[in-house]
C-alpha positions in Angstrom: 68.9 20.6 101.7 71.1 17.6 100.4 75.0 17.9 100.1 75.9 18.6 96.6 76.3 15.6 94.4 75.3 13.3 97.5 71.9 10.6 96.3 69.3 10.7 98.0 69.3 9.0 101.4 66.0 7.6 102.2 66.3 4.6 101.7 69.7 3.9 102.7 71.6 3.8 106.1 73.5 7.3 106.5 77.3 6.4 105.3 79.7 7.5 108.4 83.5 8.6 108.5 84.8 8.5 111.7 88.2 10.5 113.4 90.2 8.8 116.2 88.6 5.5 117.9 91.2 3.1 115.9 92.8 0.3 118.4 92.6 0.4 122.1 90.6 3.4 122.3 87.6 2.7 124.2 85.1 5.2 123.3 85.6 4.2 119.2 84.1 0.6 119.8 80.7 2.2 121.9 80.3 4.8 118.6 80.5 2.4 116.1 77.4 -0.1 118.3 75.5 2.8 118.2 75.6 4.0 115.4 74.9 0.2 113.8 72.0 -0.6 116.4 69.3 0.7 114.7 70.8 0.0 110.9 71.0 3.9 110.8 74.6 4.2 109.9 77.0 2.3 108.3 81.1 2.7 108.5 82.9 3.1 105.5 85.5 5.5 106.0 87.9 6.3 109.0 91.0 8.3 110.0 91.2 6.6 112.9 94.5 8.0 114.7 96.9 10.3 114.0 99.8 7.5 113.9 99.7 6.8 110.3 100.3 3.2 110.6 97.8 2.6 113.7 95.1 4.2 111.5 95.7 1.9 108.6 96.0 -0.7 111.2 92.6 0.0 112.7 91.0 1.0 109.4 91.9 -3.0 107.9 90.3 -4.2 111.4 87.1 -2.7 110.8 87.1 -4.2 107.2 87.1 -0.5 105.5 88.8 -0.2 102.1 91.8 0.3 101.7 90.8 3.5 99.4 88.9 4.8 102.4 91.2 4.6 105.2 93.3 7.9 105.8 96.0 9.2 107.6 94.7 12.3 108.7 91.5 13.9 109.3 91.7 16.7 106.8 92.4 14.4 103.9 89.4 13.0 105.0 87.3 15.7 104.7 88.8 16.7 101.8 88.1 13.3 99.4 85.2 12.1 101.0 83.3 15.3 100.3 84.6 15.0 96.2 82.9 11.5 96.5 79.9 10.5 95.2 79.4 7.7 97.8 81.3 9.9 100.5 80.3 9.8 103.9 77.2 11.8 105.1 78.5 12.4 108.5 81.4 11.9 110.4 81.4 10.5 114.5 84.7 12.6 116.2 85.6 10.7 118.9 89.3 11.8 119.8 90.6 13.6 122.8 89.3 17.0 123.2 91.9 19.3 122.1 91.0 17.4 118.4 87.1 18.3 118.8 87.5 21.6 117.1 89.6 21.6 114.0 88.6 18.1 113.4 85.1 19.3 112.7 85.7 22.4 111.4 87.5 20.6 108.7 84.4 18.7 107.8 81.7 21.1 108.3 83.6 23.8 105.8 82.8 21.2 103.5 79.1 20.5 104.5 79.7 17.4 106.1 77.6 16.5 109.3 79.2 16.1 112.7 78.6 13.6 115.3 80.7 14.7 118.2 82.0 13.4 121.6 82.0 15.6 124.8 82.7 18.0 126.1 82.7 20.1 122.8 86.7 21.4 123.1 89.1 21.4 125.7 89.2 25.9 125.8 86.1 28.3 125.5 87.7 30.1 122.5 87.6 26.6 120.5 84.1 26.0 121.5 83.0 29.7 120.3 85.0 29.2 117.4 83.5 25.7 116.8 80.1 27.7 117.2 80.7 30.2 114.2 81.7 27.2 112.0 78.4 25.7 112.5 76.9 28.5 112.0 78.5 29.0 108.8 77.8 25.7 107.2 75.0 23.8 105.9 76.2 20.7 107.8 74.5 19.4 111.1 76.1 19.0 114.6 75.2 17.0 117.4 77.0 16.2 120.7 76.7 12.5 122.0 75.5 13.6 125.9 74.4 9.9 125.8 72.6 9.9 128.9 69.7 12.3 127.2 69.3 9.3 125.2 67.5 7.4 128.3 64.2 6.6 128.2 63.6 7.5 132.0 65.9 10.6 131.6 62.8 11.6 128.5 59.8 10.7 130.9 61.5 13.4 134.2 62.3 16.0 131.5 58.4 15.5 129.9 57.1 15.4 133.5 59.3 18.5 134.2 57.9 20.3 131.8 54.2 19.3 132.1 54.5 20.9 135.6 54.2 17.2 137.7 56.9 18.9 139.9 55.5 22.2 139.8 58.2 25.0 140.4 61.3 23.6 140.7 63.0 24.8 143.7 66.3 22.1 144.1 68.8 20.1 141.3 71.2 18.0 143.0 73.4 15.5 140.7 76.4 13.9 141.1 78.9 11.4 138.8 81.3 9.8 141.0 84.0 7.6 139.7 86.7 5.8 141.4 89.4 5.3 138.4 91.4 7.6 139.1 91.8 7.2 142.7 95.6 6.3 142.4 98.0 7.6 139.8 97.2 5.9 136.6 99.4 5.7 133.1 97.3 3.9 130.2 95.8 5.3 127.2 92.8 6.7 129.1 94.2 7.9 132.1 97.0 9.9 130.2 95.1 11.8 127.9 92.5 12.6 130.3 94.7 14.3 132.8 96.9 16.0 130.5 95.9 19.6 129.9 96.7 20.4 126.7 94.6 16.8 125.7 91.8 17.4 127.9 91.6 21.0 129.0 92.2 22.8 131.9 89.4 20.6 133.7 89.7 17.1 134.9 86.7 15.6 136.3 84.5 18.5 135.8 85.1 18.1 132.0 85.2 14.6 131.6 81.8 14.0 134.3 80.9 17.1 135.1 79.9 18.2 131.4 77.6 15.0 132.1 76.2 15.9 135.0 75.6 19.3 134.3 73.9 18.7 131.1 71.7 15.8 132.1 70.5 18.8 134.8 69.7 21.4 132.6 68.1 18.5 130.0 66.1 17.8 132.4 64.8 20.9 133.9 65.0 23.0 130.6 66.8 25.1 132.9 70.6 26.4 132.8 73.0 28.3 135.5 73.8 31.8 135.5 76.6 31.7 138.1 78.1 29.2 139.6 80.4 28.7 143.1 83.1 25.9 142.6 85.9 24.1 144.7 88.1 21.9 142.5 90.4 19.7 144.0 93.5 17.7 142.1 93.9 14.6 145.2 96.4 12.6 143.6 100.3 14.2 144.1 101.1 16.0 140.4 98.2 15.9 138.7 97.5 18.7 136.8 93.9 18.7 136.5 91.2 18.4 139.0 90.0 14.8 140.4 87.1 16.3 142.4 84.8 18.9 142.3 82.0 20.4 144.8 79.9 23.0 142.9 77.1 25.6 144.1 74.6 26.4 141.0 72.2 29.0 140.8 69.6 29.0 138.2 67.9 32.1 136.5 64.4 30.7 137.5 66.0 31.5 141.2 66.4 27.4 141.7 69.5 26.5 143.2 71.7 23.5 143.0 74.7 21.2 144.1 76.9 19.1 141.7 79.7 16.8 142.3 81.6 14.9 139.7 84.8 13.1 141.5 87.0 10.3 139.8 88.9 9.3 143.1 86.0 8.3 145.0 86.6 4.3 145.6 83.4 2.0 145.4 82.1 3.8 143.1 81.9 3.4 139.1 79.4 5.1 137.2 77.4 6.5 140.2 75.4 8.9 138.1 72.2 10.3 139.4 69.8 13.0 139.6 67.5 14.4 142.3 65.0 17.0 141.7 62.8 18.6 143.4 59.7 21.6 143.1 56.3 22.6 144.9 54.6 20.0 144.0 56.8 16.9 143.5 60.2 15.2 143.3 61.9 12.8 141.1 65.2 10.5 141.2 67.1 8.8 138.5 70.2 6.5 139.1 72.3 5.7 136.2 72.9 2.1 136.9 69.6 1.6 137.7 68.2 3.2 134.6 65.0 1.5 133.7 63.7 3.3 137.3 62.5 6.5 138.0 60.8 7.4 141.0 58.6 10.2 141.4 57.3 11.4 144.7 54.4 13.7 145.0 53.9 15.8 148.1 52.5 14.2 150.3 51.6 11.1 149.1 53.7 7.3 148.5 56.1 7.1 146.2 56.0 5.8 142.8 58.4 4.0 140.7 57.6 4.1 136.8 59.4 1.8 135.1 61.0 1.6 131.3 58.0 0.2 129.1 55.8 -0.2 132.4 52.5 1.3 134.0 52.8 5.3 133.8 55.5 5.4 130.9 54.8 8.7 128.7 53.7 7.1 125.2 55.5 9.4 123.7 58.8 8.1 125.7 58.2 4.6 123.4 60.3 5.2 120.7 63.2 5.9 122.7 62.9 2.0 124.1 63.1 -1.8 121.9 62.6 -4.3 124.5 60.1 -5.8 126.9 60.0 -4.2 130.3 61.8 -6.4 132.4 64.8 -6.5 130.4 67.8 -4.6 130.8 68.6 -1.6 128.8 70.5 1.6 129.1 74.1 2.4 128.1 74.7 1.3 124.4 70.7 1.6 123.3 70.9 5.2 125.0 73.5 6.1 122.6 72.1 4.6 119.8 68.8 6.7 120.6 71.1 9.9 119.7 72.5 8.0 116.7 68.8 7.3 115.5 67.5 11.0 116.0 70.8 12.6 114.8 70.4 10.1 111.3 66.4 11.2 111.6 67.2 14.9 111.4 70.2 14.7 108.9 67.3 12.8 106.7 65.2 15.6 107.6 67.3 18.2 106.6 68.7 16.4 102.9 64.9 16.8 102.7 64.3 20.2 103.1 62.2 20.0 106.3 62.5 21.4 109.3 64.9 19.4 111.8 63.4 18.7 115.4 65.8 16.7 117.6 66.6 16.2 121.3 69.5 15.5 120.5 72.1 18.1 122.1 74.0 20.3 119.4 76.1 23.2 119.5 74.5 25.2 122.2 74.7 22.4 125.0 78.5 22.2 123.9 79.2 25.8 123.9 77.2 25.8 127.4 79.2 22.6 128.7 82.8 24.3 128.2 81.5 27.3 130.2 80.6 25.3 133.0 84.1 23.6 132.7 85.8 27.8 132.4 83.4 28.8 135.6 84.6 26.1 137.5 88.1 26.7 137.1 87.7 30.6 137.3 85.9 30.1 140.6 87.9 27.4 142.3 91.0 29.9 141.5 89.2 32.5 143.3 88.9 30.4 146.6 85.4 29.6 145.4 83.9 32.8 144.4 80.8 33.1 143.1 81.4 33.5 139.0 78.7 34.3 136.5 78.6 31.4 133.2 79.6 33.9 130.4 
């Protein structure tokens, strides 16, 4: 079902608005690569802060029009969805606290969203955020980028053809070492601010990873959850650390850690998981690897594009084995499959995507809520409502 008085977009890249990621913002710049990787998506329209003059700024950098580059968000949403040529989606890329009425603006209007993790920084925003999308004809993905791996694909396909069998353990950490000492720069600030980020430090910024690329993975999620967060560094207000207990509804249990004060490390994400039959093994920085163990007999390592790669795991990779791939191309996998099902859907069809949408938000903020509710409680065991 198109958007009213929007052309067809077949044979066109998807036009793209996007909110926040104007200059010095970090997370902006990795969007916009995505979203241009695969010719998908082009840029032509941006609020891109909420300083008036740093969003004009930023808009002039990226070569936008002048005509296109707004102040605010909501004046945004409300041209660009009066314009002929106006955007077809719109990447929102702020702090958290924005997440919700940032897309709410846009999806009243039938605008897809393309946005950053975790969904909001508070539970009520992110069932709030859920009714919207429920309520409108636009689309909305979540950019959990690390689903985007081809080696993340091939453990959740083998997952699910039963190469593990019944899977018993889930352990999966993200340490980060950032953070270790107090920090004040444009990252650091918003991130352990509560009313920026949310009442969760790590576990929202990391955790939401982690705890996603389980549940990806395994098709599984928790129904209670054990948690104790800590906040290392004097005065911070959120927590740098977290050591959780999960327990899944299959009866599989597991461990997660997300820390950002743990030195020597940068992006140390990885998964282990293990049933009956099998385990596997993903590292992050090593992310053309997986290794998969059955019982009892050697490992193996199946590598990106290499002997025992799932064909249907091919699309999700554009080089030669050999050659390095993972952050950026994983993200512009979601951008692909998000622009894919937004064509899918102007067409009338039925939309099929891997990408994560507003479920794996909604359950990503109630992981965050569980983990605070717990670690108040001492560590108490705390059921994900």
């Amino acid at each position: 079902m198109a958007i009213e008085g929007k052309e067809n977009t077949a044979n066109r890249p998807l036009r793209l608005g996007m909110v926040g990621g104007g200059k010095d913002a970090f997370i902006g710049a990795v969007h916009r690569i995505a979203a241009r990787l695969d010719a998908s998506f082009e840029l032509v329209a941006g609020a891109l802060s909420s300083t008036p003059e740093k969003a004009q700024e930023s808009g002039r950098a990226l070569g936008l029009n002048d005509d296109r580059i707004y102040d605010s968000y909501s004046d945004m949403a409300k041209r660009e969805a009066r314009l002929k040529d106006g955007i077809d989606a719109v990447a929102i890329v702020t702090p958290n606290h924005v997440h919700y009425p940032a897309a709410r603006e846009f999806l009243k209007r039938g605008i897809h969203v393309i946005c950053d993790k975790p969904l909001t920084s508070t539970l009520a925003d992110a069932n709030k955020l859920a009714k919207a999308v429920e309520a409108s004809s636009g689309l909305f993905f979540l950019t959990h980028n690390y689903t985007g791996y081809p080696m993340v694909r091939q453990a959740r396909e083998m997952v699910a053809n039963g190469d593990l069998g019944e899977i018993r353990v889930v352990q999966v950490e993200y340490p980060q070492d950032w953070l270790t000492v107090e920090q004040h720069n444009k990252q650091a600030d918003w991130r352990t601010d509560p009313t920026r980020s949310g009442a969760g430090g790590s576990t929202g910024d990391i955790g939401t990873h982690a705890y996603n690329l389980a549940c990806f993975i395994t098709g599984q999620t928790a129904e209670s959850l054990a948690a104790d967060l800590q906040s290392f560094v004097p005065g911070r207000q959120v927590d740098d650390n977290g050591h959780v207990l999960l327990r899944f509804a299959s009866g599989a249990r597991g461990m997660l850690w997300c820390s950002q004060v743990a030195p020597g490390n940068e992006n140390n994400l990885k998964i282990r998981i293990y049933g009956d039959k099998g385990g596997l093994e993903w590292h992050q920085e090593h992310p053309n690897h997986l290794h998969f163990t059955p019982f009892g007999q050697p490992q193996q390592l199946i590598t990106r594009g290499g002997a025992g790669m799932l064909e249907s795991v091919g699309p999700t990779t554009r080089i030669p084995p050999g050659h390095p791939e993972g952050y950026l191309e994983g993200f512009a996998n979601i951008y692909k499959e998000a622009a894919d099902a937004i064509r899918a859907h102007q067409s009338g069809k039925a939309v099929q995507t891997l990408v994560p949408g507003i479920a794996e938000g909604v359950a990503g903020v109630r992981f965050v809520d569980a983990c605070v509710r717990s670690s108040s409680r001492n560590a108490a065991w705390v059921k994900l409502t």
